[in-house]
PyMOL CGO cylinders between C-alpha atoms (Angstrom):
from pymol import cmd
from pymol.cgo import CYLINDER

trace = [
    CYLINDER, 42.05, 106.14, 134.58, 45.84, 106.48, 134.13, 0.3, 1, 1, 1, 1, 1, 1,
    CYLINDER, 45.84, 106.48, 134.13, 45.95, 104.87, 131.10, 0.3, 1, 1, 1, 1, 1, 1,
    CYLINDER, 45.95, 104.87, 131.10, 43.18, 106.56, 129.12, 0.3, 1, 1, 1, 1, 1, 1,
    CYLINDER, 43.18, 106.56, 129.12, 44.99, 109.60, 130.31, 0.3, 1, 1, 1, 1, 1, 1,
    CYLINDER, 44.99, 109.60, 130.31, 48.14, 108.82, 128.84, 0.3, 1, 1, 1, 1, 1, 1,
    CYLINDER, 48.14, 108.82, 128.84, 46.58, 107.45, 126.14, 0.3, 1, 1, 1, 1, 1, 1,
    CYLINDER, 46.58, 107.45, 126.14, 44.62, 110.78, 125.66, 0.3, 1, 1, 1, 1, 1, 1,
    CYLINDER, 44.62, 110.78, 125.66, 47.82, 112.65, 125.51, 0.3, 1, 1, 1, 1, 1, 1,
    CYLINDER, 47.82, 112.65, 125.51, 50.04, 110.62, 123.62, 0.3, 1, 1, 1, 1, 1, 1,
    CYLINDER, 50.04, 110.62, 123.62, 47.13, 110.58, 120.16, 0.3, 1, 1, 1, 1, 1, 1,
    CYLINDER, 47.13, 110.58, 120.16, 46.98, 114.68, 121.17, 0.3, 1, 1, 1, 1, 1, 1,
    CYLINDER, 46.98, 114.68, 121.17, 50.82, 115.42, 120.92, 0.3, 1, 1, 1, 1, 1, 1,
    CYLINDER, 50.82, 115.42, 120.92, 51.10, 112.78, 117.99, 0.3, 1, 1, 1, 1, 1, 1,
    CYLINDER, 51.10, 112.78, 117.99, 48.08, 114.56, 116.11, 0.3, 1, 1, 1, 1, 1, 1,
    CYLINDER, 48.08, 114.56, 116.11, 49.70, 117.76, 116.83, 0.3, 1, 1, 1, 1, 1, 1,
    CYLINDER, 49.70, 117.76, 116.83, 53.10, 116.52, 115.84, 0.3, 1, 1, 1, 1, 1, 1,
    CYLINDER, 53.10, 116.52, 115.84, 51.46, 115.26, 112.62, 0.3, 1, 1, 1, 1, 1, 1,
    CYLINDER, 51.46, 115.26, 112.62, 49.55, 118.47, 111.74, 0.3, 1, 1, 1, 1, 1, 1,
    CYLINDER, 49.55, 118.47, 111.74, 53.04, 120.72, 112.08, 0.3, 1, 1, 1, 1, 1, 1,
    CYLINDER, 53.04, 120.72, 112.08, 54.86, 118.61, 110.20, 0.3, 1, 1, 1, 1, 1, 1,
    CYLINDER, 54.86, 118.61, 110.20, 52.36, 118.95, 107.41, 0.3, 1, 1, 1, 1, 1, 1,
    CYLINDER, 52.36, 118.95, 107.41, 52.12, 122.34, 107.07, 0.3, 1, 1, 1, 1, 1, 1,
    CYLINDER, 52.12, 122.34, 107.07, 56.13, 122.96, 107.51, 0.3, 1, 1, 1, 1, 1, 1,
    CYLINDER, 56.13, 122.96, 107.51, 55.85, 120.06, 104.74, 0.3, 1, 1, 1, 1, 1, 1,
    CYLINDER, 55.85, 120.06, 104.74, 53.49, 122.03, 102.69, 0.3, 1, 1, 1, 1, 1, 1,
    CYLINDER, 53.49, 122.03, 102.69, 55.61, 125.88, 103.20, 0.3, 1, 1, 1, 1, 1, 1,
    CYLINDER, 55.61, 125.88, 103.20, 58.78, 124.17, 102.20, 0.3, 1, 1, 1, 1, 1, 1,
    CYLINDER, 58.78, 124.17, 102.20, 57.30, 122.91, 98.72, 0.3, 1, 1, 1, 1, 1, 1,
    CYLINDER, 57.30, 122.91, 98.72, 56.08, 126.10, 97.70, 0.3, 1, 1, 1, 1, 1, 1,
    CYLINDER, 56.08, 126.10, 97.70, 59.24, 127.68, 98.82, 0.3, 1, 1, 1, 1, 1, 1,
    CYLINDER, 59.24, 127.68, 98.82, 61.05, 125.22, 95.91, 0.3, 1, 1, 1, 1, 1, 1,
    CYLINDER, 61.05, 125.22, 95.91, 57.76, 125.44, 93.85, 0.3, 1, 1, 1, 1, 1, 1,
    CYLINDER, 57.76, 125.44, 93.85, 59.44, 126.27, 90.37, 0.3, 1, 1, 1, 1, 1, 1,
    CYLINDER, 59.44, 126.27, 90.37, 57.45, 129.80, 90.00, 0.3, 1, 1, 1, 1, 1, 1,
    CYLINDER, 57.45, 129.80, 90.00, 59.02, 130.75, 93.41, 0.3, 1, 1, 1, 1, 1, 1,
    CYLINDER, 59.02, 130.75, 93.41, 62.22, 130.02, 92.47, 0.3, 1, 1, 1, 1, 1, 1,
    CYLINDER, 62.22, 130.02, 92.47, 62.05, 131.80, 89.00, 0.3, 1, 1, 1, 1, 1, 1,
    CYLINDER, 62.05, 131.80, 89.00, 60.47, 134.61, 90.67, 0.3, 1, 1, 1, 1, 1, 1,
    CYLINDER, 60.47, 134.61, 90.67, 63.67, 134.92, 93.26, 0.3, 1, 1, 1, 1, 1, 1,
    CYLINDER, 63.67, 134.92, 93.26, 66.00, 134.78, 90.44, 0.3, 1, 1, 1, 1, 1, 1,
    CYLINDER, 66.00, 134.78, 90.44, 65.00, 137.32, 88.12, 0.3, 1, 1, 1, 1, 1, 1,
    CYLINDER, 65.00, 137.32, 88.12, 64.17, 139.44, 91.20, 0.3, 1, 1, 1, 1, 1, 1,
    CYLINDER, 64.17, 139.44, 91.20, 68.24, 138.81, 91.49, 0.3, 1, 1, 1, 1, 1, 1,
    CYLINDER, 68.24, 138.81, 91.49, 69.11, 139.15, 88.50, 0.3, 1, 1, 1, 1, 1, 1,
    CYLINDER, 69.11, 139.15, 88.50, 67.04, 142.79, 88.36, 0.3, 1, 1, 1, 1, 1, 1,
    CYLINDER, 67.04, 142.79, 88.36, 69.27, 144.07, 91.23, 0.3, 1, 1, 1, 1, 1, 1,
    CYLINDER, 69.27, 144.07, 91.23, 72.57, 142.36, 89.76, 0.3, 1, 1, 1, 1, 1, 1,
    CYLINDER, 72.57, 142.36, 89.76, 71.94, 144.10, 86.04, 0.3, 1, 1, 1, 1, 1, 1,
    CYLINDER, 71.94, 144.10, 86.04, 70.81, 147.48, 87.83, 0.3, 1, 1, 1, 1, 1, 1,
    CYLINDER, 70.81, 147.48, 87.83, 74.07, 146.99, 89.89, 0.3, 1, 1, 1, 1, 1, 1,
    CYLINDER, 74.07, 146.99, 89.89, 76.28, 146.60, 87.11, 0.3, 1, 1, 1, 1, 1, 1,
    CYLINDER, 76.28, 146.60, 87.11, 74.51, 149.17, 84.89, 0.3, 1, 1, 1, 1, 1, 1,
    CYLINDER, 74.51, 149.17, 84.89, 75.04, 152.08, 87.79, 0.3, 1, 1, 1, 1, 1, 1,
    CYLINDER, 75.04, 152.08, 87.79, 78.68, 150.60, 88.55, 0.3, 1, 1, 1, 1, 1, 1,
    CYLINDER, 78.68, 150.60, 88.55, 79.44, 151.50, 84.30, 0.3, 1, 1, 1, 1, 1, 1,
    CYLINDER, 79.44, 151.50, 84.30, 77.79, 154.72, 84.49, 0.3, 1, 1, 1, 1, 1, 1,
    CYLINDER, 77.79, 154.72, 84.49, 80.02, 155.79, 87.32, 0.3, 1, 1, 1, 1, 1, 1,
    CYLINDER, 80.02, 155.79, 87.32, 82.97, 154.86, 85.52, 0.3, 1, 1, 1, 1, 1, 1,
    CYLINDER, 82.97, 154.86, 85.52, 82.29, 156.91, 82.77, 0.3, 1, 1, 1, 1, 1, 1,
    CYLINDER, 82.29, 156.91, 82.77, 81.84, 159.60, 84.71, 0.3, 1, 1, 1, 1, 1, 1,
    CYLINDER, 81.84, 159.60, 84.71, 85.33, 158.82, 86.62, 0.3, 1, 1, 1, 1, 1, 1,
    CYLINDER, 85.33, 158.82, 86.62, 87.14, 158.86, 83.44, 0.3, 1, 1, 1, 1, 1, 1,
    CYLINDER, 87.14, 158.86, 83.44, 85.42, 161.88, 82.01, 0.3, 1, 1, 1, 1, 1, 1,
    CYLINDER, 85.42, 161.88, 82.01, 86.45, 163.61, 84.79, 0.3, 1, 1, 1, 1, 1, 1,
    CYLINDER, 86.45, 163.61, 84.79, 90.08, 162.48, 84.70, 0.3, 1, 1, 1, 1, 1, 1,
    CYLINDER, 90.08, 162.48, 84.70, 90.40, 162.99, 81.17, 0.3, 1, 1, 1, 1, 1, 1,
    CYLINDER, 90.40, 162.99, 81.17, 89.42, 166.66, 81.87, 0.3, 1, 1, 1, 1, 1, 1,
    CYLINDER, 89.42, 166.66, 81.87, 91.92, 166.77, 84.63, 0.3, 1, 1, 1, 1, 1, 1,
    CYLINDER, 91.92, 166.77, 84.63, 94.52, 165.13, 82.48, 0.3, 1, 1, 1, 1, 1, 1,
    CYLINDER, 94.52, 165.13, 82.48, 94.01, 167.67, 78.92, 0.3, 1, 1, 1, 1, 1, 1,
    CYLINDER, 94.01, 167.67, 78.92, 93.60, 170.80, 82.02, 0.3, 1, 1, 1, 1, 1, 1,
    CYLINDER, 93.60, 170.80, 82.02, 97.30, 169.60, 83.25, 0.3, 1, 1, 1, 1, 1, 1,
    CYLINDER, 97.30, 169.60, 83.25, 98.13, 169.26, 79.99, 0.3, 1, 1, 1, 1, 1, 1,
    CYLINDER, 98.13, 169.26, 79.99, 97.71, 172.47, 78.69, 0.3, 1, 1, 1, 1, 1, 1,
    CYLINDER, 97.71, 172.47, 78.69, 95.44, 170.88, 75.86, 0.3, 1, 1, 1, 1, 1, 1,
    CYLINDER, 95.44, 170.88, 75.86, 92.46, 172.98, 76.39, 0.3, 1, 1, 1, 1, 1, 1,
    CYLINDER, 92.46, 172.98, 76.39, 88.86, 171.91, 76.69, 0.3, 1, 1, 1, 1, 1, 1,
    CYLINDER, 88.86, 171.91, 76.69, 88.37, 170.15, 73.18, 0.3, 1, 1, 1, 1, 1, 1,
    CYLINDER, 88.37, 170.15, 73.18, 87.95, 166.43, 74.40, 0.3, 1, 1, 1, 1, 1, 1,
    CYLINDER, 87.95, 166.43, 74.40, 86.46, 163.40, 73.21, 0.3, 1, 1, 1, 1, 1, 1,
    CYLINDER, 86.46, 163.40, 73.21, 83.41, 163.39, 75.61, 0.3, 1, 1, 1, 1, 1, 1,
    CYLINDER, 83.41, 163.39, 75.61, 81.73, 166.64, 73.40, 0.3, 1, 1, 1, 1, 1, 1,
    CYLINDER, 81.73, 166.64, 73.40, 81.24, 163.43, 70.91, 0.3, 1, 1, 1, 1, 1, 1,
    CYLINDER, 81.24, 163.43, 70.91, 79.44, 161.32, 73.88, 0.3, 1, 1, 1, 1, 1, 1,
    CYLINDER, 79.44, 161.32, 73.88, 76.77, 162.35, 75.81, 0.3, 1, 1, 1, 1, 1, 1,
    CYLINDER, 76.77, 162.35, 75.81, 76.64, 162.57, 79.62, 0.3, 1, 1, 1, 1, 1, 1,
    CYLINDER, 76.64, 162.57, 79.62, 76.81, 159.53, 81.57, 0.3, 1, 1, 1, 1, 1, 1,
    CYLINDER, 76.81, 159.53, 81.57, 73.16, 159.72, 83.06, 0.3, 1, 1, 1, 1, 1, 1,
    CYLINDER, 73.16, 159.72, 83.06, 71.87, 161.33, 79.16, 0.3, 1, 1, 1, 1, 1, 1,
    CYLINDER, 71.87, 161.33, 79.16, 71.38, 157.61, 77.95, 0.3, 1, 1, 1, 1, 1, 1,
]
cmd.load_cgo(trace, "trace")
């Protein structure tokens, strides 16, 4: 009776054991499933390009401002080169 028990349990936990480590087996290849990973890095390189896109923007606003600062300090009046550009959120 003691054996069959043990026996009983030991093909239950290996079964089990086997089943878990099939489907972790399974999740892990679809994680490095080549659609996944070209998915991930244009999803990457989205953010990076709408990153670097708002990080120009804001410097053209930066030096449009201290351009005005520097021709107001100046004495130069308002005739600047950024009439000949449009606003940095216009393109």
């Amino acid at each position: 009776m003691k054996r069959g028990f043990w026996v009983a349990l030991g093909l239950g936990a290996g079964a089990t054991g086997a089943i878990i480590a099939s489907r972790w087996t399974r999740k892990q290849a679809q994680r490095a499933a080549p659609q996944t990973l070209a998915r991930e890095a244009k999803g990457g390189l989205m953010d990076l390009s709408k990153l670097v896109s708002e990080s120009i923007q804001e410097g053209k606003r930066a030096m449009d401002e201290r351009e005005a600062e520097l021709r107001r300090d100046a004495g130069l009046g308002e005739a600047s080169s950024s009439e000949a550009r449009p606003p940095a959120g216009a393109a």
